[in-house]
C-alpha positions in Angstrom: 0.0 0.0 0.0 1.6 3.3 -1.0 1.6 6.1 1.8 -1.3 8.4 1.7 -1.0 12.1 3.0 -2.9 14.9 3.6 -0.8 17.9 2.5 -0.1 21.5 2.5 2.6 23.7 2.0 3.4 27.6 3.5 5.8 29.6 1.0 8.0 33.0 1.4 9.7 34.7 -1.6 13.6 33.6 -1.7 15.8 36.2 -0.8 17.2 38.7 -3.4 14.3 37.2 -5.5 13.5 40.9 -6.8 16.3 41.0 -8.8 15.2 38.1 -11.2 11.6 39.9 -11.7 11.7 41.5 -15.4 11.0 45.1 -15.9 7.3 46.7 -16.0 6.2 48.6 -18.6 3.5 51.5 -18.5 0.0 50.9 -20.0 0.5 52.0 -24.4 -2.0 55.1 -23.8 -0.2 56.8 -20.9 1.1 60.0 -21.6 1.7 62.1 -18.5 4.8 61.0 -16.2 3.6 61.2 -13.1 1.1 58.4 -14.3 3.8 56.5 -16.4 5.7 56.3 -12.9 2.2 55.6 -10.7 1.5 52.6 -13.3 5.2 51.3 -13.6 5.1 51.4 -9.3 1.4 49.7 -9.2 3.0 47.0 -11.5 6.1 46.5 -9.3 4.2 45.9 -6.5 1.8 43.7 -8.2 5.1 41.9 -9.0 6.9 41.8 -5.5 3.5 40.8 -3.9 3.1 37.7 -5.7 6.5 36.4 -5.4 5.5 34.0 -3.0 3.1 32.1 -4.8 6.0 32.5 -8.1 7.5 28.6 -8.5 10.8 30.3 -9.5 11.0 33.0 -6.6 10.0 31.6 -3.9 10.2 28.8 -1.3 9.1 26.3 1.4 8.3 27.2 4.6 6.0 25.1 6.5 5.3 21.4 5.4 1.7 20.7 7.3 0.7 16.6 6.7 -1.5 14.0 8.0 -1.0 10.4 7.6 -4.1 8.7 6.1 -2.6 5.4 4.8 -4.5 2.9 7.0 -7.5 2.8 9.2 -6.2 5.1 11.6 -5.7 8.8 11.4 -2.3 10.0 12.0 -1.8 13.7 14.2 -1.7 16.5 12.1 2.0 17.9 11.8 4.3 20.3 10.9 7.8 21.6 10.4 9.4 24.6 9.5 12.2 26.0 7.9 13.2 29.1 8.9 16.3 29.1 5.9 16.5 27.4 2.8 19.5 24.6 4.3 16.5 23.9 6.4 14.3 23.6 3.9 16.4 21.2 1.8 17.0 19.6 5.1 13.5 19.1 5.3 12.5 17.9 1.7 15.4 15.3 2.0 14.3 13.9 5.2 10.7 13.3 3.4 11.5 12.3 0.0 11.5 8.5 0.9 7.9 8.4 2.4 6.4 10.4 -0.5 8.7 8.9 -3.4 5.6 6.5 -3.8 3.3 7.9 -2.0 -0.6 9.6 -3.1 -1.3 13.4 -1.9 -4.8 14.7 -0.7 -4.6 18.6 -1.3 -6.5 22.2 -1.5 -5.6 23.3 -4.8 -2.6 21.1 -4.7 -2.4 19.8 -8.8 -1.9 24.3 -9.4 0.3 25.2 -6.2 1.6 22.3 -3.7 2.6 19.7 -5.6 4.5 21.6 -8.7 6.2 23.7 -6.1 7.3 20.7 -4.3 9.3 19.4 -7.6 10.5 23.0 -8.5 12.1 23.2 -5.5 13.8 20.1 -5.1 15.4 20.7 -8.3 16.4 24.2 -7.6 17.5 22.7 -4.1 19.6 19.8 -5.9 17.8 16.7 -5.4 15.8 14.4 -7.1 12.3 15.5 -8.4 9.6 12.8 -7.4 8.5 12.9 -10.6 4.9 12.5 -10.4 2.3 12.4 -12.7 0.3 15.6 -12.3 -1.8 15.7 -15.3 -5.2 16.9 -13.6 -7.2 13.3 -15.7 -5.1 11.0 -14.6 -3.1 11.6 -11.6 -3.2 9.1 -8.2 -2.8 12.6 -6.6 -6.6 14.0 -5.5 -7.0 17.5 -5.5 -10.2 18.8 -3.5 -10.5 21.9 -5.0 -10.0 20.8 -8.7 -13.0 18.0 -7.6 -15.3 20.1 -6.1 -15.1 23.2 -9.3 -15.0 20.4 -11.8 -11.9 20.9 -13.1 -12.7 24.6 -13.5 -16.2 24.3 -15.5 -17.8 25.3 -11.7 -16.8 28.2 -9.6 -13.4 27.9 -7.9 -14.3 28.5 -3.7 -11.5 29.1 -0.8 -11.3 26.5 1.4 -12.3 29.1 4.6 -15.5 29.2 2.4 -16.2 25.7 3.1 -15.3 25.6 6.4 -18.0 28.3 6.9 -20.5 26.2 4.6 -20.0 23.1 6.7 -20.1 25.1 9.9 -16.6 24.3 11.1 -16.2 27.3 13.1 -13.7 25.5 15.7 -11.8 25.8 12.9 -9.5 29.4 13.3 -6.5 30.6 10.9 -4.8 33.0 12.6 -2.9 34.2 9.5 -3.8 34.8 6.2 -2.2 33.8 2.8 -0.4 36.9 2.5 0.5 37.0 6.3 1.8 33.4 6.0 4.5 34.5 3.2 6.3 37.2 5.8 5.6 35.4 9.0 9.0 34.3 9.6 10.2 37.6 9.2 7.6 38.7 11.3 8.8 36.8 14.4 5.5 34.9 13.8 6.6 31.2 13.6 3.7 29.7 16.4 1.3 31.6 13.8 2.8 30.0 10.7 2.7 26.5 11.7 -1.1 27.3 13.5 -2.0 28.4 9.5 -0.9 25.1 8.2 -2.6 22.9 10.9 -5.7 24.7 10.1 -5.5 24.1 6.7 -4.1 20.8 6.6 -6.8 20.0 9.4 -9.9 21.4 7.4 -8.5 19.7 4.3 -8.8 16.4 6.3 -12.4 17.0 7.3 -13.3 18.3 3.6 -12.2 15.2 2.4 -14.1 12.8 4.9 -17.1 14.8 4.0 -16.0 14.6 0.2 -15.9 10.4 1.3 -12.3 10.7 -0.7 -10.7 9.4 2.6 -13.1 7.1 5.3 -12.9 8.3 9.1 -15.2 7.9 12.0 -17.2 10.8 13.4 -14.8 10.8 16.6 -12.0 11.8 14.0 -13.4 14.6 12.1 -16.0 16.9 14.3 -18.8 18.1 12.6 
């Protein structure tokens, strides 16, 4: 049987990661140079903010997971890396158990799982090599189920945590927070974010009846 894992990932931009961003260029019709600079500034910040979420400019932070292989629930973990030894450190210390293994994920086919091979290639070691083709990957992805594939609306996974009434449920950072929270000094937030999510991905996919738990496990 081939190891079966709930799993999320928490990202920051790599450091000097500005310098690989290519240059902005002002909207054709501008004229005036005050508004030349305002839109080239609007676009660099559009730029810097979404380094974290770029597969090329950014990296692992957090690795949140949950053991469903067998009958039994594992706990809900996870590890940080506060530099980018540790996350290599990290990555090789849990390359055997997912070599083989299946992934349950939030949005994981678009984000998680294509991150995780970028970055073991930029980090040196062996990709995994997994099939990610969204019609026939082992890998389930809960968010590409529940739109479709992208024919339905695409909803957050706080949105179905409020639809299923879940409101033990409390992420003390958001998405944005997460990619400065080291930083920050915010490292107990951080891996609180990830145990939320990896936590309310578990329950989604009990309800979803992608992975079989008693009602004991998940709470309702």
């Amino acid at each position: 049987m081939s190891n079966r894992y709930i799993l999320d990932l928490a990202t920051t931009p790599l450091a000097g990661a500005e310098a690989w961003l290519p240059p902005v260029r002002p909207a054709r019709n501008l004229k005036d140079p005050v508004k030349i600079a305002a839109d080239i500034a609007e676009k660099e910040t559009e730029q810097r903010e979404k380094m974290g979420l770029d597969l090329d400019l950014c990296r692992i932070t957090a690795l949140g997971t949950c053991d469903v292989t067998g009958w039994t629930t594992g706990p809900v973990t996870v590890e940080l890396a506060e530099t980018e030894a540790d996350e290599a450190a990290l990555l090789a210390s849990w390359l055997p158990r997912l070599r083989d293994a299946e992934t349950i994920t939030f949005n994981g086919l678009a984000f998680d799982l294509p991150l995780l091979e970028r970055r073991l290639m930029y980090l040196g070691l062996a990709p995994l090599g997994w099939n990610l083709d969204k019609y026939r990957t082992r890998h389930v992805d809960l968010l590409a189920k529940l739109s479709n594939f992208g024919s339905r609306p695409y909803r957050s996974l706080e949105f179905y945590c409020k639809r299923l009434g879940w409101a033990d449920l409390k992420k003390p950072l958001s998405g944005a927070e997460e990619a400065t929270a080291l930083r920050d000094g915010k490292a107990l937030e951080l891996a609180e974010s990830v145990r939320h999510d990896v936590t309310a991905t578990l329950r989604l996919a009990a309800w979803m009846r992608v992975v079989s738990l008693t009602d004991t496990e998940v709470p309702v």
